[in-house]
C-alpha positions in Angstrom: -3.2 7.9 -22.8 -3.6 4.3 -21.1 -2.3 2.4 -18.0 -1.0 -1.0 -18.1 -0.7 -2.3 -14.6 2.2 -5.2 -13.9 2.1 -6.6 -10.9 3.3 -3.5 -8.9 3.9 -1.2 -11.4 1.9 0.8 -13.7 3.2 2.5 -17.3 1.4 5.2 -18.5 1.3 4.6 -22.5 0.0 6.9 -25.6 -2.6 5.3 -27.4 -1.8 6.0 -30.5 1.8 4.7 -30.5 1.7 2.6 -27.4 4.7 4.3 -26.0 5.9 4.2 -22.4 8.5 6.4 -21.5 10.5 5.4 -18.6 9.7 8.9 -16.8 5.7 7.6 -16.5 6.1 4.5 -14.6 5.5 4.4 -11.0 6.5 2.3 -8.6 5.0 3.3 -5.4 3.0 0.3 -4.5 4.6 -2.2 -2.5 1.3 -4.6 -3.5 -0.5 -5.1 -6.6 -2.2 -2.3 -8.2 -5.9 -2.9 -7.6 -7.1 0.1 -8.7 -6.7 3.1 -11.4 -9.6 5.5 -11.9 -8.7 8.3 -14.6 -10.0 12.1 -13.4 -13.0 13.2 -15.6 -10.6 15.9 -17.1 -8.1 13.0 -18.0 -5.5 15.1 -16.8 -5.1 12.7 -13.9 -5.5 9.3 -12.0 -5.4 7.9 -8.9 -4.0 4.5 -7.9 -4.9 2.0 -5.6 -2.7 -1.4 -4.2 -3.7 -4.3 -2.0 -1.1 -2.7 0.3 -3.5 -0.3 1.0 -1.8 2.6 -0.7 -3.4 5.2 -2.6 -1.8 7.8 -4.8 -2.8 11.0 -6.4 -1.0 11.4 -10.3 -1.6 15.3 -12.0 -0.3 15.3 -14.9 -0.6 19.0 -15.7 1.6 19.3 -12.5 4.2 16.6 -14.4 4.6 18.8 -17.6 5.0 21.7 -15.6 7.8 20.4 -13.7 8.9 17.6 -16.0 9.4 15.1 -13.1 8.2 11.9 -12.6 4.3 11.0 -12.0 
């Protein structure tokens, strides 16, 4: 998996198809993303905006409960 960041949102993508469902886009920024660091177990990432804003993303915890990121 990637991230694309656009403007304020960010799409979380395969890499091998470049897919981006609609469920894996976030919009909580109400700047631009600055920031996206993955978590070493790449079951994660955090995001950062100029708005100051940063957000915690667990995957795992996403196909558990097969909401939104």
């Amino acid at each position: 998996m990637f991230i694309v960041s656009l403007q304020t949102q960010y799409h979380v993508c395969n890499f091998y198809t470049s897919d981006a469902p609609s469920s894996l886009i976030g919009k909580n920024h109400n700047g631009r993303v600055r920031g996206i660091d993955w978590f070493e177990d790449d079951m994660g990432f955090t995001t950062v905006g100029a708005d100051g804003g940063c957000y915690y993303h667990d995957l795992q915890e996403f196909k558990l409960n097969g909401g939104r990121v």
